[in-house]
N, C-alpha and C positions, 0 to 999 in steps of 0.2 A: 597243370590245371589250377592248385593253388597260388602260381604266379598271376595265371592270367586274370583270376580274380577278384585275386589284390589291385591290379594294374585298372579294372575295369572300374572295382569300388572309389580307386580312387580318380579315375578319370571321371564319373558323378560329379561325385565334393567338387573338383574343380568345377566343371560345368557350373553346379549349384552356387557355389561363392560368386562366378562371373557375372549369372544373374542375375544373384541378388543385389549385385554391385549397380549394373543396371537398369536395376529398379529404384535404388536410393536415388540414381542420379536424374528424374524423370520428374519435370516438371507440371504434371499435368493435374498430378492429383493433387485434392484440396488438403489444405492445410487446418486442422483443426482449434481453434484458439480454447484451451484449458485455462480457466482460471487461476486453481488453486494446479499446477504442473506446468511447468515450460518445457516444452520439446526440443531437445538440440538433435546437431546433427547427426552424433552417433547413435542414438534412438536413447539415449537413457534420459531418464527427467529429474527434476531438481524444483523443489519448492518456491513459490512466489516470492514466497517471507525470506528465503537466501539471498535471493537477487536483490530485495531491497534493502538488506542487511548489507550484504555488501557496497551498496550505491553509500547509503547513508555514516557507514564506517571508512568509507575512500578506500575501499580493498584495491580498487584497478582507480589513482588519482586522474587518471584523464577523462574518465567515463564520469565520473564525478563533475570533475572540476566543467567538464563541456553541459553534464545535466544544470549545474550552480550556475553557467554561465547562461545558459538559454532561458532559463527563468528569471534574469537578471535583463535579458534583451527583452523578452514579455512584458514585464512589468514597467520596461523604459518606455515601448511602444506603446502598448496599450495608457499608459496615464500623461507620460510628456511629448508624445508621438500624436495623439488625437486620433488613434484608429481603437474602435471598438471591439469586441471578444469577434461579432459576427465578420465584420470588416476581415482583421486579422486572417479569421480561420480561413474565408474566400479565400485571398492572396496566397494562401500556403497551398491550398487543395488546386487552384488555378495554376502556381508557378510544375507543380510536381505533375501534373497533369501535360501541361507544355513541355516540359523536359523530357517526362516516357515518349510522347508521341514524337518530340523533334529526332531524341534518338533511335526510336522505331523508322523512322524517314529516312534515319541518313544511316542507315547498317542494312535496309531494302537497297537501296542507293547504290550501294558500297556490292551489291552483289553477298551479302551473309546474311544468314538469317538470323531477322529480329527476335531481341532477348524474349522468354516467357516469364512470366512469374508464378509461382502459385497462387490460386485462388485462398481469398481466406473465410473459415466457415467457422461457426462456434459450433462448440460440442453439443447437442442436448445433453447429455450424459452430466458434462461438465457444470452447463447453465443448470440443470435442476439440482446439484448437487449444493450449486452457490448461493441459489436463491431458497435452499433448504435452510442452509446456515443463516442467510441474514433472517430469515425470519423464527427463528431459532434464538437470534440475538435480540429481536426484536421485543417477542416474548418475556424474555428475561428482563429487558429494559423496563418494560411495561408493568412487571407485577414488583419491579421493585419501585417504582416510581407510588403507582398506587398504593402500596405499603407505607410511602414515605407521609403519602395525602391523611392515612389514618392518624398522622399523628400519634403514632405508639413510640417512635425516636424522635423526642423533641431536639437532641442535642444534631441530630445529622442535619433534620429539617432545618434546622438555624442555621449549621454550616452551608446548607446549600444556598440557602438565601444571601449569606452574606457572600460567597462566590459568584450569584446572581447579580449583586451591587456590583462588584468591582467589576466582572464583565458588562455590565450595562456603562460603565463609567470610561470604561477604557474605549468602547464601542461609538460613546459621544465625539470621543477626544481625534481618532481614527478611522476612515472609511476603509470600504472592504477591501479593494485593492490593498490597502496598504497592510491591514492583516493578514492578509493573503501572504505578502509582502513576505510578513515577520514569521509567519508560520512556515513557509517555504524555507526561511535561511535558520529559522531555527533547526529544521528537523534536518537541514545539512550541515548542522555545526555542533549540534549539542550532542548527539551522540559519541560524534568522536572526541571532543571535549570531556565528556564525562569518561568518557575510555580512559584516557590518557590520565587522568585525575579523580580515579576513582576512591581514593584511599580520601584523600581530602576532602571532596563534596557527600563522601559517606556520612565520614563525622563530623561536618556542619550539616546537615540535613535530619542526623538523629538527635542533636544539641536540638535545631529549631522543635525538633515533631516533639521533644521532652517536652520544650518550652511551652507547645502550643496544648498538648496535653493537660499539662499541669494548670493551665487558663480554664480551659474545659471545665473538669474538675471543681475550680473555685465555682464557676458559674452553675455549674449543674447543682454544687448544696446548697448554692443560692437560692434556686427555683424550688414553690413552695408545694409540696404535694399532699394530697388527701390523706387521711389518716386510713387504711384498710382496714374494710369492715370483719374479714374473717381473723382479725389477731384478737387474741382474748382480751375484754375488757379489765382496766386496772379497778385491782379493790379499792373501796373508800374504806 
């Protein structure tokens, strides 16, 4: 009796694993798109900020190097090409479009049956969770900006303004695309740059921030302030 069911508990578990097998391989049901979690295939998930971490430190170089390079074909077409953002986007969503259907035609054709895809759906779960955070972030932006308008930090208020200038200047000098451009190759070169060269960019960057410091400083005992009325009056 106790043989048989061993033999039966375990003819179950088999059953159960085949189905579930089953079910993973079924394309029907919708695929949820999470923002802040990526779904791989074996069901476990992995944070945003990994994937991009890895793209932008060249963990997998081909994944990289194919992402550096399609943004390098964008920015050739889009500016020395004469096709605009909306132009572009057509021709991709039309080519990929004609390709599903021409291969749907010719595997009907062929006698097999046409590939399915999953559907893709976004999470609400996921969307309210995102749009909690950005406005969360948002918030913060906000009360510290207003903080800065009080003029109670004159020294950051200044920093920010002259950070203002030299982005307005640069902005003269560059159209969007082409900051676009720079920002694009930067954020795929300067990470692992600075990886690679972390000991050195440390200590010039804390040399420069002493240097800027210490300017600060001069300027702030420069600037003249009111005498406070709650310090006790000096005797004559």
């Amino acid at each position: 009796n106790d043989c048989k069911r061993n033999s039966s508990a375990e003819e179950r578990q088999t059953s159960e694993r085949m189905a579930e097998q089953q079910n993973l391989g079924q394309d029907n049901e919708p695929y949820y798109g999470d923002f802040t979690t990526i779904k791989k295939r074996d069901g476990t998930q992995s944070a945003v900020a990994k994937q991009l971490s890895d793209i932008v430190y060249w963990k997998d170089p081909r994944i990289s190097g194919a992402i550096l390079a399609a943004g390098l074909i964008f920015f050739y077409v889009t500016t020395r090409g004469g096709y605009s953002y909306l132009t572009l986007f057509s021709i991709i969503i039309m080519m990929h479009l004609l390709v599903s259907i021409l291969h749907g035609v010719v595997s009907s054709y062929q006698g097999s049956t046409p590939p399915t895809q999953k559907p893709f759906s976004i999470d609400p779960e996921a969307a309210k969770k995102s749009c909690a955070m950005v406005v969360d972030e948002l918030n913060k932006f906000f009360v510290w900006y207003f903080d800065i308008l009080s003029g109670k930090n004159l020294v950051l208020s200044l920093q920010i303004i002259c950070l203002l200038c030299v982005t307005w200047t640069i902005g003269s000098w560059l159209d969007g695309s082409t900051l676009l451009l720079l920002v694009f190759c930067g954020g795929m070169g300067i990470p692992v740059a600075y990886q690679n060269n972390q000991a050195l960019v440390d200590s010039k960057l804390r040399e420069a921030k002493n240097h800027i410091d210490g300017l600060i400083e001069k300027v702030n005992d420069k600037i003249p302030r009111a005498e406070n009325k709650d310090s006790p009056k000096k005797s004559t």
